[in-house]
N, C-alpha and C positions, 0 to 999 in steps of 0.2 A: 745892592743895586749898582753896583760897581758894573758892573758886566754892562747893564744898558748904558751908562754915565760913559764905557768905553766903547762903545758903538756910535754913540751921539757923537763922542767927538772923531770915531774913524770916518763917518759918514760923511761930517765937515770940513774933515782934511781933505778927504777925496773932492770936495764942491770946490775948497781954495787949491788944490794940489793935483787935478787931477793924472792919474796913472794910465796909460796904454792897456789896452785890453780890460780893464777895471768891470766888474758885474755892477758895483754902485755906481760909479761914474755913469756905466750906457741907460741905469736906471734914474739917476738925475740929468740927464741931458736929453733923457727921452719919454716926455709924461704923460705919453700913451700908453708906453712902455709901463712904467711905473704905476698908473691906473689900473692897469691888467693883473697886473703881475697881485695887485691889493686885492683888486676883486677876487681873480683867480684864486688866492693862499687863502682869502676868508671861508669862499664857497668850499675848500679842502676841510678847513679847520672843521665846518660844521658836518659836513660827510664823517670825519673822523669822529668827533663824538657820538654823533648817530649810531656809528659804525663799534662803537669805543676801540679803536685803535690807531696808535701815532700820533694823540693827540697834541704829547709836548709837543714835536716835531713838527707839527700843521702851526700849532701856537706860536713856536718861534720865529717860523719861516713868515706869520701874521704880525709879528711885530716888528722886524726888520724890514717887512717892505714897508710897512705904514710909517715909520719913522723915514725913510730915503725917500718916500711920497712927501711927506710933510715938509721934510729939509727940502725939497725941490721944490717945493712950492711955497718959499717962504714964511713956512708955521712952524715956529720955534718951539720944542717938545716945552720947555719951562713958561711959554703962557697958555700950553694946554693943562699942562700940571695947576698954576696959579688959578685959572678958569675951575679946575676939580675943586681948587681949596676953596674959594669963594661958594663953591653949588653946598659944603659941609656945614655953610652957618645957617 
């Protein structure tokens, strides 16, 4: 999980740091933007496995906006994780 653990925190530097021109940046400053962009990549994901093609590629593109949606809206990915663990008992 290394790879998401290092996305969480690019996502977050970009929110304390942001960079010029930045794709996450215009996506956490713009939560229209970032709505779309989730709805958009979900309704792909599911085309693709209908389709069964590109699905990692739909996949990924669905968890990187939903994590820069989340961070931009103040839902920390570790009290969605914590919320999972509680729904296992």
């Amino acid at each position: 999980m290394n790879v998401l653990d290092d996305l969480i925190k690019l996502v977050r530097e970009r929110k304390e740091k942001p960079i010029e021109g930045s794709y996450t940046n215009r996506l956490l400053n713009d939560k229209s933007l970032s709505k779309a962009k989730v709805l958009e990549e979900i309704n792909e994901l599911i085309e693709s496995v209908e389709k069964d093609t590109n699905k990692i590629h739909e996949s990924a593109d669905v968890l990187y906006h939903l994590i820069v949606y989340l961070e931009a809206n103040g839902i920390k990915i570790e009290d969605v994780l914590d919320e999972l663990k509680k729904r296992r008992k």
